[in-house]
C-alpha positions as CSV (number, residue, x, y, z in Angstrom):
1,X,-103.1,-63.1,-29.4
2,X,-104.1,-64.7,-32.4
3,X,-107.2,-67.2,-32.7
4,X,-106.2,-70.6,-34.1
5,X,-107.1,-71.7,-37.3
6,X,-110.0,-74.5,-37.6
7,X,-112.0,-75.6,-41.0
8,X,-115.0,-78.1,-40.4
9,X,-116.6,-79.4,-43.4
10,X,-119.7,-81.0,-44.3
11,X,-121.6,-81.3,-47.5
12,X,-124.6,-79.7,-48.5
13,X,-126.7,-81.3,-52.0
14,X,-123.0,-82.3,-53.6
15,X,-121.1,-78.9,-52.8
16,X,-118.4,-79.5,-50.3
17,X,-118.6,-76.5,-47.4
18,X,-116.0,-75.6,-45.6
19,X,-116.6,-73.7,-42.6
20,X,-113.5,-71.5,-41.5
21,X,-112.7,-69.8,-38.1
22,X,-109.9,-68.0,-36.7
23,X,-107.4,-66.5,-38.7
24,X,-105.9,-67.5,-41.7
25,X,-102.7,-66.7,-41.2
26,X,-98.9,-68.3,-41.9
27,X,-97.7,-69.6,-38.7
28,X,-94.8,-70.8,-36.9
29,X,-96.5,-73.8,-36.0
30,X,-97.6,-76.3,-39.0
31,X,-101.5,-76.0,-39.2
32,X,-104.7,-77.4,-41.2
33,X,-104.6,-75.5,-44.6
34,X,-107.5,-74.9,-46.8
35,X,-105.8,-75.6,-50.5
36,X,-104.7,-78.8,-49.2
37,X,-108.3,-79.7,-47.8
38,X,-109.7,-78.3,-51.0
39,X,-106.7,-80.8,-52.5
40,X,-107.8,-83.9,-50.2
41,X,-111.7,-83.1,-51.9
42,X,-110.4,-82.5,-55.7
43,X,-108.6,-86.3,-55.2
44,X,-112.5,-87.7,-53.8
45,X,-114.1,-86.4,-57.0
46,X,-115.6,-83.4,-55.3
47,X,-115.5,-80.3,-57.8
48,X,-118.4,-77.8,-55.9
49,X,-117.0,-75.6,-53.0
50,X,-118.0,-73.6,-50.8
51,X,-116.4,-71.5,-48.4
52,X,-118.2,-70.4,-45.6
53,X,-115.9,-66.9,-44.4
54,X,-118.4,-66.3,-41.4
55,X,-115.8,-67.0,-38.4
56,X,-112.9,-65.4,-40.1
57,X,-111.5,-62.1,-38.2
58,X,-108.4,-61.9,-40.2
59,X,-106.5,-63.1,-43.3
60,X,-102.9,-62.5,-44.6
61,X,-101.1,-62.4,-47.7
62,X,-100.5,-65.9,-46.6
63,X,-104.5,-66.9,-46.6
64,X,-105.4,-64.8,-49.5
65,X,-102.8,-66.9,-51.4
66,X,-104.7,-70.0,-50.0
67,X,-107.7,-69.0,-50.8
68,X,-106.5,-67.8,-54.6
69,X,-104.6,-71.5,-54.9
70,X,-107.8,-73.4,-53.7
71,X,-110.0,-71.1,-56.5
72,X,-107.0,-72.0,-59.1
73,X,-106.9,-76.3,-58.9
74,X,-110.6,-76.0,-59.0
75,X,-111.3,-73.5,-62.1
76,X,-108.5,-76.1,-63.7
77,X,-110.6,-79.1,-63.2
78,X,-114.0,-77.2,-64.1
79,X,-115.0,-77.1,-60.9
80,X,-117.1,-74.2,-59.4
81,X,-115.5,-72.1,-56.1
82,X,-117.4,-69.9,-53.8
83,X,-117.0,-68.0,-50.4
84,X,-119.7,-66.4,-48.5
85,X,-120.6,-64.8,-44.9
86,X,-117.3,-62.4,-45.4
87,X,-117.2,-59.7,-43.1
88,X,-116.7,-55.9,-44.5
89,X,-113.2,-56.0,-43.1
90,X,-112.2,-58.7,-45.3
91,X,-114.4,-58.0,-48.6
92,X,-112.5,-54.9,-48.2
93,X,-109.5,-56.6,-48.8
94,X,-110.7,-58.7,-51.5
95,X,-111.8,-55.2,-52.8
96,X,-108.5,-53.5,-53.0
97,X,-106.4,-56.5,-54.7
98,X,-109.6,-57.0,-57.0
99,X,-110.0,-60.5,-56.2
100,X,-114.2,-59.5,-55.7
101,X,-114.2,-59.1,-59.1
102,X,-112.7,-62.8,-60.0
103,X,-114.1,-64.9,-57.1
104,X,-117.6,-65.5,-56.8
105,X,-118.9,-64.1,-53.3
106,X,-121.9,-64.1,-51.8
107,X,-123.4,-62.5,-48.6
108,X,-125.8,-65.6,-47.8
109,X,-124.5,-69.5,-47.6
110,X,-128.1,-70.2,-49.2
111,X,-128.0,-68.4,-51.9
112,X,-124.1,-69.3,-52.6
113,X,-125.6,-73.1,-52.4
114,X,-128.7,-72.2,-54.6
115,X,-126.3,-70.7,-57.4
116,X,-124.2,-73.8,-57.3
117,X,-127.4,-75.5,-59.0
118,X,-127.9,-73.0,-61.5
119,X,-123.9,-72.7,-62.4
């Protein structure tokens, strides 16, 4: 059984947070993609985003691939791209392709919005 995707998304001092729960998965059925909410925020203006992994139990080839796409059309506009609250089952994903080494993750929400200022 397979927990259904949903994204809710606020905004926190300018940065654009996406939290993510359920699965990030490809799907039979045509569902709420992050790259194309990250799109829908590139078109507004918004360049600082944040995404908040906390509720996430599982991610395919299919989500890191959203996830990389959604890190891509920002770094192209100059934008700024975070996740935090991963859990060890995922990081250790990210670990293994190497994408901890490219994307910028943080284990707190707070400090991932504190370094936005900084960056």
């Amino acid at each position: 059984m397979t927990t259904p995707l949903t994204i809710k998304t606020r905004e926190v001092d300018g940065v654009v947070v996406f939290d993510v729960d359920g699965e990030i998965r490809r799907s039979d059925t045509p569902q709420i993609s992050l790259h194309g909410l990250v799109q829908s925020q590139l078109e507004r203006g918004r360049r600082n985003v944040l995404v908040n992994l906390a509720g996430v139990g599982f991610i395919d080839s299919f989500g890191v691939g959203e996830i990389l796409a959604s890190y891509k059309s920002i770094q192209d506009l100059g934008g700024s791209f975070k996740l935090c609250r991963i859990s060890d089952k995922l990081l250790l994903i990210f670990k293994i392709t190497l994408l901890d080494k490219v994307l910028d993750i943080h284990e707190s929400c707070d400090r991932a919005l504190a370094s936005f200022e900084k960056g």
